[in-house]
VEXTORRO-35650 format. One record per residue (C-alpha): residue number from 1; residue in one letter; chain; x, y, z. Coordinates in steps of 0.05 Angstrom, whole numbers, plus 5000, padded with zeros to 4 digits. Layout:
// residues N
+------+------+-------+------+------+------+
: resi : resn : chain :   c1 :   c2 :   c3 :
+------+------+-------+------+------+------+
:  NUM :    a :     A :    X :    Y :    Z :
...
+------+------+-------+------+------+------+
//
This chain:
// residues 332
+------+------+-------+------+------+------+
: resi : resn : chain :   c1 :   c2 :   c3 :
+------+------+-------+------+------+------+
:    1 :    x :     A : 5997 : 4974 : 5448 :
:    2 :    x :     A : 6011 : 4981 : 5376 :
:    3 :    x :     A : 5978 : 4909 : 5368 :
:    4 :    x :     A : 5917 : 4921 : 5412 :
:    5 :    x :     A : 5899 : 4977 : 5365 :
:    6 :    x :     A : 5910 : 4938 : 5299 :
:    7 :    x :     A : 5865 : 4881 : 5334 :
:    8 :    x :     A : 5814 : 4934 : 5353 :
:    9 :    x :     A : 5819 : 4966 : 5291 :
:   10 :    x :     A : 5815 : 4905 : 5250 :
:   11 :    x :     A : 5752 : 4895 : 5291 :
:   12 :    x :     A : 5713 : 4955 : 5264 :
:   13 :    x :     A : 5725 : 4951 : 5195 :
:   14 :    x :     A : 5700 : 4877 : 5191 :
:   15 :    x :     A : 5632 : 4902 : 5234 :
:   16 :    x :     A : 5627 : 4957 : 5191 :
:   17 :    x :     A : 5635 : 4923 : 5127 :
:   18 :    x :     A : 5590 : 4869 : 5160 :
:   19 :    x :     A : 5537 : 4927 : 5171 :
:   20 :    x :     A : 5540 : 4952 : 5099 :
:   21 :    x :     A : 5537 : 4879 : 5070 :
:   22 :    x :     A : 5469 : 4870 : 5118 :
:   23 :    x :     A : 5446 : 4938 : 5095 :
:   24 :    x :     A : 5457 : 4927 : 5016 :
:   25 :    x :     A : 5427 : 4856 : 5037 :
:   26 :    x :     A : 5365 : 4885 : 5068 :
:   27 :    x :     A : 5362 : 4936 : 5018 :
:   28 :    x :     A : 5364 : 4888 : 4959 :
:   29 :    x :     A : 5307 : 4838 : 4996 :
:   30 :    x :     A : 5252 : 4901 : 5016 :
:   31 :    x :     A : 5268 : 4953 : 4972 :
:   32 :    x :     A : 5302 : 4948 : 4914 :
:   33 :    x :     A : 5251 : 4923 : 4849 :
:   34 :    x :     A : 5264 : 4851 : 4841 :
:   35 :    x :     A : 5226 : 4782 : 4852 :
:   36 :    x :     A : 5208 : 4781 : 4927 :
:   37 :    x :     A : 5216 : 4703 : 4942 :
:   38 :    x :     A : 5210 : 4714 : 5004 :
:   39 :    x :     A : 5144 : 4723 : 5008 :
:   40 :    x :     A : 5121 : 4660 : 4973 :
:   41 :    x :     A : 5138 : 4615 : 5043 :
:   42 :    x :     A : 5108 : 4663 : 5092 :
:   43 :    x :     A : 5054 : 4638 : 5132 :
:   44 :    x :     A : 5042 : 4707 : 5157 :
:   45 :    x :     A : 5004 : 4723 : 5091 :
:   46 :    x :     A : 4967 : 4649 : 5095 :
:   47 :    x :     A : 4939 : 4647 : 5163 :
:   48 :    x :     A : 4869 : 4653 : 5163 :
:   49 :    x :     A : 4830 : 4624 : 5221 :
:   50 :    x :     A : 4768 : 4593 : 5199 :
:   51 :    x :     A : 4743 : 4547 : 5141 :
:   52 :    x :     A : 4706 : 4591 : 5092 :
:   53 :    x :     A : 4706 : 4577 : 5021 :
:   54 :    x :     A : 4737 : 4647 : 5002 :
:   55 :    x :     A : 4796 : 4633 : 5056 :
:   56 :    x :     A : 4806 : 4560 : 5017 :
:   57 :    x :     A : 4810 : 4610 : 4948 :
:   58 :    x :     A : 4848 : 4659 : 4981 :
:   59 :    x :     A : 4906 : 4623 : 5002 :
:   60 :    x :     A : 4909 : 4583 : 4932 :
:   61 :    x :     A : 4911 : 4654 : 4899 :
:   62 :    x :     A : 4968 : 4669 : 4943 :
:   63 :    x :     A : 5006 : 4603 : 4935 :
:   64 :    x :     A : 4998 : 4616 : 4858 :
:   65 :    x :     A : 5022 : 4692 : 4843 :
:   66 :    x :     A : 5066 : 4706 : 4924 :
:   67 :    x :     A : 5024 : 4766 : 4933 :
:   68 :    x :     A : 5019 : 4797 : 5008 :
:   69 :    x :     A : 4939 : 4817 : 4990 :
:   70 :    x :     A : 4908 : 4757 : 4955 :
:   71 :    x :     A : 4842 : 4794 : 4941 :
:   72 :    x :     A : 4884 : 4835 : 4892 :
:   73 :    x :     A : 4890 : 4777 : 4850 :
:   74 :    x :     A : 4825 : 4767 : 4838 :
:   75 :    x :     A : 4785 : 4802 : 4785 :
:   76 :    x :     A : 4845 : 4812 : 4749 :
:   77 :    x :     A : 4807 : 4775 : 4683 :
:   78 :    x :     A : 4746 : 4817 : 4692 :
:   79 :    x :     A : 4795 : 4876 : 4678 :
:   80 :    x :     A : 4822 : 4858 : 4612 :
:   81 :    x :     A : 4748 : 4841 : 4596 :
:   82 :    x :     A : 4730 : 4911 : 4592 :
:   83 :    x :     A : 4750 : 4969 : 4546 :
:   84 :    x :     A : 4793 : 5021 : 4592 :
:   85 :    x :     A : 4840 : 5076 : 4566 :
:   86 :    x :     A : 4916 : 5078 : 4590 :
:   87 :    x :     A : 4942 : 5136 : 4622 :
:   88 :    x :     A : 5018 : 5169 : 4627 :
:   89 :    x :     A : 5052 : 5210 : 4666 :
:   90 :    x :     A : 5128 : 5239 : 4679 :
:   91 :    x :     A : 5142 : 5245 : 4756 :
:   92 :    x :     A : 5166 : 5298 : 4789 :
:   93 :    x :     A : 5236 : 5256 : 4782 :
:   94 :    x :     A : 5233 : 5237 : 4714 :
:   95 :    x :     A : 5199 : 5164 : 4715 :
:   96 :    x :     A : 5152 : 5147 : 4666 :
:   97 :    x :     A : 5088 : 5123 : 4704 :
:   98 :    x :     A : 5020 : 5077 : 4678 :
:   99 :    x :     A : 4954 : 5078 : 4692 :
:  100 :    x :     A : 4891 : 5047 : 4676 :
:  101 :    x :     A : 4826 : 5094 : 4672 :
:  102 :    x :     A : 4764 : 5048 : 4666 :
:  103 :    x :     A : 4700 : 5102 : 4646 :
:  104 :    x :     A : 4638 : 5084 : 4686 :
:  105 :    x :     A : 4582 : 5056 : 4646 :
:  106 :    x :     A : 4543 : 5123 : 4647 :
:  107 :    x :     A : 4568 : 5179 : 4655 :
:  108 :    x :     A : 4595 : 5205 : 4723 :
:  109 :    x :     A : 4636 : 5264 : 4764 :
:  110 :    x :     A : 4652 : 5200 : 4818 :
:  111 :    x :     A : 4719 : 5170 : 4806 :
:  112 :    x :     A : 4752 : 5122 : 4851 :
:  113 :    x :     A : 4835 : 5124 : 4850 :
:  114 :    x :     A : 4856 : 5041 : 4871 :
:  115 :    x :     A : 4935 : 5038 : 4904 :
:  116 :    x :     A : 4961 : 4971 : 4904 :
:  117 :    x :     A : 4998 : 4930 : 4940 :
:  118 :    x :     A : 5076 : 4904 : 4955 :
:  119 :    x :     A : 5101 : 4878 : 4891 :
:  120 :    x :     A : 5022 : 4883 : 4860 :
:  121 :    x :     A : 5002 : 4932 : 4801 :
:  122 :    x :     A : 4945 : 4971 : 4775 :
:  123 :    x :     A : 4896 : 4917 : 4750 :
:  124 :    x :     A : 4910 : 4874 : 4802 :
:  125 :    x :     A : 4866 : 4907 : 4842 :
:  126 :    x :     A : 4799 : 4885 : 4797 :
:  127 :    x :     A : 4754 : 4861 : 4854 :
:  128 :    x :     A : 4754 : 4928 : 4880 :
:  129 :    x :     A : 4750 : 4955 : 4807 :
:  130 :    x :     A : 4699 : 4917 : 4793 :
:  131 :    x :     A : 4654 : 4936 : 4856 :
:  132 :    x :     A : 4660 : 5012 : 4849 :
:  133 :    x :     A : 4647 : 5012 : 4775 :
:  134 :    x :     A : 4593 : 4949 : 4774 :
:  135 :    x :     A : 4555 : 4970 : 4838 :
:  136 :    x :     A : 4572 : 5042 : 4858 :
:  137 :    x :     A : 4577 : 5067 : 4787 :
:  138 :    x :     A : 4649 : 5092 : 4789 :
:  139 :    x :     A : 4700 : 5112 : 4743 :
:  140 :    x :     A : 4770 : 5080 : 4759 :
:  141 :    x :     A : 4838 : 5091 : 4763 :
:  142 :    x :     A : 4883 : 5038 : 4774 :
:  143 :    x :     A : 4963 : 5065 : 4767 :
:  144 :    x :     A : 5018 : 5020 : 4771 :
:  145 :    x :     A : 5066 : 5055 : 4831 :
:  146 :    x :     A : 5137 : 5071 : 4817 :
:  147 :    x :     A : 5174 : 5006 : 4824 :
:  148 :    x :     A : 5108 : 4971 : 4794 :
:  149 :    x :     A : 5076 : 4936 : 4741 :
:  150 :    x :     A : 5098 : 4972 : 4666 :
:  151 :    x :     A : 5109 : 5028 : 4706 :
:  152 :    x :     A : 5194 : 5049 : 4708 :
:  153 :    x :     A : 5232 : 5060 : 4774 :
:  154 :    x :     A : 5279 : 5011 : 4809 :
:  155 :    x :     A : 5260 : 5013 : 4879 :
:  156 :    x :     A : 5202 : 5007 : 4925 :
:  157 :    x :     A : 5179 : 5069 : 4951 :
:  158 :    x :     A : 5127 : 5038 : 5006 :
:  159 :    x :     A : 5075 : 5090 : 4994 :
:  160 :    x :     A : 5123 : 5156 : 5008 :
:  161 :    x :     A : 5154 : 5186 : 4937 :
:  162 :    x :     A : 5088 : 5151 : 4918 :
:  163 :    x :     A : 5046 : 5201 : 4947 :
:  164 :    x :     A : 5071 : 5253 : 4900 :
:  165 :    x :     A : 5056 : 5210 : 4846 :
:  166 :    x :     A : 4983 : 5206 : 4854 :
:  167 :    x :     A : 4980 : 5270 : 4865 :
:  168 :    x :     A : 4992 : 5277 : 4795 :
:  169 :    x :     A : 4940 : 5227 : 4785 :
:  170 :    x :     A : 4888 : 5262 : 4819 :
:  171 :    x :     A : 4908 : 5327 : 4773 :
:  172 :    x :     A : 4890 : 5281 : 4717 :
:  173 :    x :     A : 4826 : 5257 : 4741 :
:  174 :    x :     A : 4803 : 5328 : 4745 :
:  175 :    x :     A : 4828 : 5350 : 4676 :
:  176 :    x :     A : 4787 : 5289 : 4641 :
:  177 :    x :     A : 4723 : 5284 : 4698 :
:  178 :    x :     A : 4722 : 5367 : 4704 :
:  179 :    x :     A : 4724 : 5406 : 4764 :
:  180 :    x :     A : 4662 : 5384 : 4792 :
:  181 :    x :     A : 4701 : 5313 : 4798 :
:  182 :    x :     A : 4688 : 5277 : 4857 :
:  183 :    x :     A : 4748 : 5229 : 4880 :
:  184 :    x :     A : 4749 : 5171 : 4926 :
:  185 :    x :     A : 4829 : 5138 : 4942 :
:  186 :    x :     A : 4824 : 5061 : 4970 :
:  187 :    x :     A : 4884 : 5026 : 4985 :
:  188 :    x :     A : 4899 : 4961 : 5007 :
:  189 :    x :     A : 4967 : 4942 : 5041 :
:  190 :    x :     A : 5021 : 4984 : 5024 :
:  191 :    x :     A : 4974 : 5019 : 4979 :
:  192 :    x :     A : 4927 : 5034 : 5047 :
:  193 :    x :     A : 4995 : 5067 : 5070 :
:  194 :    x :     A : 5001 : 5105 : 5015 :
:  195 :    x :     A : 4933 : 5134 : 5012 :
:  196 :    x :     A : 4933 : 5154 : 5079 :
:  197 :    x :     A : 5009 : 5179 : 5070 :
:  198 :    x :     A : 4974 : 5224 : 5015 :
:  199 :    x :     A : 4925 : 5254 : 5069 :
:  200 :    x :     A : 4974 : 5291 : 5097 :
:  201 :    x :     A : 4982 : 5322 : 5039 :
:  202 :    x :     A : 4944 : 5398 : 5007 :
:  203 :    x :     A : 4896 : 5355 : 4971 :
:  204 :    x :     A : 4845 : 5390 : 4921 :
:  205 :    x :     A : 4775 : 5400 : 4935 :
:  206 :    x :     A : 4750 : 5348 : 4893 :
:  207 :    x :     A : 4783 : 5292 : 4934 :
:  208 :    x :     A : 4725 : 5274 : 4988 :
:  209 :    x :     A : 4740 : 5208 : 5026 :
:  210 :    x :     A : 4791 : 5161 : 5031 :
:  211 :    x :     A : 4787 : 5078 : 5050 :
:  212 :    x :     A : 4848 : 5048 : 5075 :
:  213 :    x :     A : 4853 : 4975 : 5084 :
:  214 :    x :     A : 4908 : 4936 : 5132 :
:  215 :    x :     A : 4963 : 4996 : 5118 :
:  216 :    x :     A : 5019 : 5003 : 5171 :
:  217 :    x :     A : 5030 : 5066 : 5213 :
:  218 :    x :     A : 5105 : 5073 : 5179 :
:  219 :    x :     A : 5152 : 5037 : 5136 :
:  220 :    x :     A : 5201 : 5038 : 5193 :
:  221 :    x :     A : 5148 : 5000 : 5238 :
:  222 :    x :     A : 5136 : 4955 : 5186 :
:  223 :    x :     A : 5206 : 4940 : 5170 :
:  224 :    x :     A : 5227 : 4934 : 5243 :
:  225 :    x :     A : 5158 : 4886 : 5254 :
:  226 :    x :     A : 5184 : 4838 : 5192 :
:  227 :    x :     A : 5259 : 4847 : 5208 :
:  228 :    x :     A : 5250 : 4822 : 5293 :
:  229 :    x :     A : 5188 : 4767 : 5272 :
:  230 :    x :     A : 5222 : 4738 : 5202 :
:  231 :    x :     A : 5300 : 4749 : 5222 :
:  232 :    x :     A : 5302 : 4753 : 5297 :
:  233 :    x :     A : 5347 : 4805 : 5293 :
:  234 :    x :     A : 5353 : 4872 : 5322 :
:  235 :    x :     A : 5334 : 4943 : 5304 :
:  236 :    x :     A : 5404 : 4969 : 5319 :
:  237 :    x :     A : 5448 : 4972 : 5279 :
:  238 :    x :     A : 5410 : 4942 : 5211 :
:  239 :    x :     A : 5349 : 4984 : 5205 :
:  240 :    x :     A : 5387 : 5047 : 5213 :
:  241 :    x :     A : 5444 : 5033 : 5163 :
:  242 :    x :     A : 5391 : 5000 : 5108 :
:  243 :    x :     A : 5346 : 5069 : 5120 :
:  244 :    x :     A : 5415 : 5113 : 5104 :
:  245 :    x :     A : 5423 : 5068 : 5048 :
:  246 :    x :     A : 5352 : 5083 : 5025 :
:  247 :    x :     A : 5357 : 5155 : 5022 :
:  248 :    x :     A : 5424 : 5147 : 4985 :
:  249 :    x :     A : 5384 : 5098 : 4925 :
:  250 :    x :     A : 5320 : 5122 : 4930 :
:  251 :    x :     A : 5311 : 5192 : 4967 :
:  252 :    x :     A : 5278 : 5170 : 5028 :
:  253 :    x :     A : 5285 : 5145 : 5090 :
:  254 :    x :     A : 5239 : 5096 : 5140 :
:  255 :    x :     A : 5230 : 5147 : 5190 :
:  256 :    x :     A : 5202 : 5201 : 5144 :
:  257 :    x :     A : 5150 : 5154 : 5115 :
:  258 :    x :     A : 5097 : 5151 : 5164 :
:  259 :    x :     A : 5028 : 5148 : 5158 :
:  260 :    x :     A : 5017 : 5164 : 5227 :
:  261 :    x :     A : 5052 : 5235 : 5216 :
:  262 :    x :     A : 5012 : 5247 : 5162 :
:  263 :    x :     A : 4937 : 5231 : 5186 :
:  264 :    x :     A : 4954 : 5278 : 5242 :
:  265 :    x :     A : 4952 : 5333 : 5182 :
:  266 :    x :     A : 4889 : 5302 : 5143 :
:  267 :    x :     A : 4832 : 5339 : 5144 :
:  268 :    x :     A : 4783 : 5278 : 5102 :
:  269 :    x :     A : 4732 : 5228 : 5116 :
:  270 :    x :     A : 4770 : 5170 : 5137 :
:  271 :    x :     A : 4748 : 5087 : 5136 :
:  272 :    x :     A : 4800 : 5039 : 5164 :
:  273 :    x :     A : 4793 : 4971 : 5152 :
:  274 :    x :     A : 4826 : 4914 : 5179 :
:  275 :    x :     A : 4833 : 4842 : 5197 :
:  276 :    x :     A : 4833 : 4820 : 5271 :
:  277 :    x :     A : 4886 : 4760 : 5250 :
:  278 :    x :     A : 4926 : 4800 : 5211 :
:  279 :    x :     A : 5005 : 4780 : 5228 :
:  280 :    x :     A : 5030 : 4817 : 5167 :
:  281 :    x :     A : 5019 : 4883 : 5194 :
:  282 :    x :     A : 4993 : 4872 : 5264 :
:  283 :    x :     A : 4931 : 4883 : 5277 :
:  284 :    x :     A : 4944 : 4922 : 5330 :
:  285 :    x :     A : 4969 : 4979 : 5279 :
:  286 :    x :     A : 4907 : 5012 : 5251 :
:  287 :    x :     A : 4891 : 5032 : 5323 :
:  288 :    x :     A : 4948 : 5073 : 5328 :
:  289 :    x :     A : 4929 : 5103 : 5265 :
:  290 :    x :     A : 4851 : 5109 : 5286 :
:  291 :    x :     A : 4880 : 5149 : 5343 :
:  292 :    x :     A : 4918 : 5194 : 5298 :
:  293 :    x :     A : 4868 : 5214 : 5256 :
:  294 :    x :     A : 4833 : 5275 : 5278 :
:  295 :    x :     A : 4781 : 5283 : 5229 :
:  296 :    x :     A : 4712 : 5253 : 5212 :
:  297 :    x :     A : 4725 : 5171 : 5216 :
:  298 :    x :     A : 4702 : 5102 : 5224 :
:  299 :    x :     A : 4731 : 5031 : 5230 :
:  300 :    x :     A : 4715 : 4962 : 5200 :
:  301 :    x :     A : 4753 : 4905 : 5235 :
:  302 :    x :     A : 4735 : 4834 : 5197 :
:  303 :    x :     A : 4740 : 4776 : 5238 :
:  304 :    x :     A : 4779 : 4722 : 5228 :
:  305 :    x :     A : 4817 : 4761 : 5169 :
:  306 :    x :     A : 4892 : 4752 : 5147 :
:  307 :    x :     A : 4928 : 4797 : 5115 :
:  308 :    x :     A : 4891 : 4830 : 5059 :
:  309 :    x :     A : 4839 : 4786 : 5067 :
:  310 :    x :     A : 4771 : 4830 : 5097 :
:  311 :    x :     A : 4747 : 4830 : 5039 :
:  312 :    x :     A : 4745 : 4762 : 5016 :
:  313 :    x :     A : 4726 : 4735 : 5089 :
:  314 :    x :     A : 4661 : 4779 : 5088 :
:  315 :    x :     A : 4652 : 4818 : 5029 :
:  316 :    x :     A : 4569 : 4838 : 5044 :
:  317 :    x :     A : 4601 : 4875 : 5117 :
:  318 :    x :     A : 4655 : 4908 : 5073 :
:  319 :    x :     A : 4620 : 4938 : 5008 :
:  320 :    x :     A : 4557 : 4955 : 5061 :
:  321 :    x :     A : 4608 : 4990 : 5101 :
:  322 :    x :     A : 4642 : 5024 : 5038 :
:  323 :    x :     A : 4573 : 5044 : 5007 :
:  324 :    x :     A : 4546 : 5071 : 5076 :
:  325 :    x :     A : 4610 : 5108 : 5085 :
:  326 :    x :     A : 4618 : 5133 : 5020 :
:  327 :    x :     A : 4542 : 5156 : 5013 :
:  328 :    x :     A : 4551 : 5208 : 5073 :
:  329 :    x :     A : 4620 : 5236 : 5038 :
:  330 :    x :     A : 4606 : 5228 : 4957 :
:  331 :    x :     A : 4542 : 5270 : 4944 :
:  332 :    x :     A : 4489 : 5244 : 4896 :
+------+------+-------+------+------+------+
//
């Protein structure tokens, strides 16, 4: 008897200290700041189904810098071409956060707030910079999230602890626009998360629309998609144990993070935008969210798009679908 319970105990302290190696494993790979390899191999964020010359750039872009959202690569040059102020801020938890404020050409109360994407940064986002300021006459923002770019913080925070931060980033906006500021947030990726993560939020009157593009309905669906389609493993027990540890390191965990749970409170214009190939985060995810939404809102699915890819794959469809949105939200 005395044997059968060494054996059995024996047994559960090698599966639990196999469950807390996994979970510092897991933790290390999705969350933690550090090169993210595994991205660079994963045809998830490559496939594209048709020939088009901006699917042929697209999936260079991505082979060269292992982004998830290869439009965000592109444009970065026209950035550092222009003359744009850098912006600070001290989080609500003490991190020292960077952003880029580009002034429109004349002057303007419309700003547009960019949120980047997995392992991206501020400036990386210069196609989009470059269409608000270029053709809609925008300021822009472009902050580097927690995690990010010269911004300081050693984890991930998949659009949730972000929310707070650009917050603060919309208070700023206002202080240098005035009150009469009128804001736009667009997102792509985990930066689409995180703007609709920040509808949920009390948002000030001068934020008026908000453009999410391929964001997931929560980081634990997200996590659980890559962690069954990359690893072929299980929810139980890995998911759980890696979200504890994630709320031990970095305050949060999966479950709480939902854009889903937060559209259900957002009371703004809403544009979702995805691509019907999209394997990265499925496709089938910005329905769910569509559904959760209760206020005013339209949808933009691009055909034959990967992952971050709409607007590369047909960018006339997306800026006339931004610019038509946009003009019934943004007055003037």
């Amino acid at each position: 008897m005395k044997i059968a319970l060494l054996v059995v105990g024996s047994l559960i302290i090698l599966l639990l200290g196999a469950l807390v190696a996994a979970s510092y494993y897991f933790y290390n790979l999705a969350v933690k700041r550090n090169n993210k390899e595994f991205l660079s191999n994963n045809d998830d964020l490559v496939q594209i189904s048709d020939n088009k010359k901006a699917n042929e750039q697209a999936a260079a872009t991505l082979t060269e810098v292992a982004q998830p959202t290869p439009v965000e690569a592109v444009g970065v040059e026209w950035i550092e071409d222009q003359s744009y102020d850098t912006w600070t801020l001290t989080s609500d938890d003490g991190l020292a956060l960077v952003s880029y404020f580009l002034p429109a050409k004349s002057s303007t109360n419309k700003t547009v707030i960019l949120a980047h994407g997995y392992t991206s940064k501020g400036k990386d986002m210069g196609s989009f910079a470059k269409f608000y300021h270029e053709r809609l006459g925008y300021n822009v923002l472009m902050p580097d999230d927690r995690g990010h770019g010269s911004s300081e913080g050693d984890y991930i925070g998949f659009g949730w602890p972000d929310r707070k931060d650009y917050l603060q980033w919309i208070g700023q906006v206002i202080k240098v626009v005035g009150d009469s500021a009128q804001i736009v947030l667009h997102g792509i990726s985990m930066g689409g998360a995180t703007v609709m993560m920040i509808s949920g939020e009390q948002l000030p009157r001068q934020v008026k629309a908000i453009v999410e593009d391929c964001g997931y309905t929560s980081v634990h669906d997200q996590l659980l998609y890559q962690l069954k389609r990359m690893y072929k493993l299980p929810a139980f027990p890995i998911l759980p144990a890696t979200s504890l540890l994630t709320k031990l390191k970095a305050g949060y965990h999966f479950n709480e993070a939902s854009a889903l749970k937060q559209l259900e409170k957002n009371k703004l214009p809403m544009l979702f935008i995805h691509g019907s190939d999209d394997l990265f985060v499925p496709t089938e995810m910005v329905w769910r969210l569509y559904e959760a939404c209760r206020s005013d809102k339209e949808m933009l699915i691009v055909e034959g798009a990967g992952h971050g890819m709409a607007y590369l794959i047909d960018k006339a469809a997306y800026e006339k679908k931004i610019i038509d949105f946009l003009g019934r939200y943004a007055a003037g």
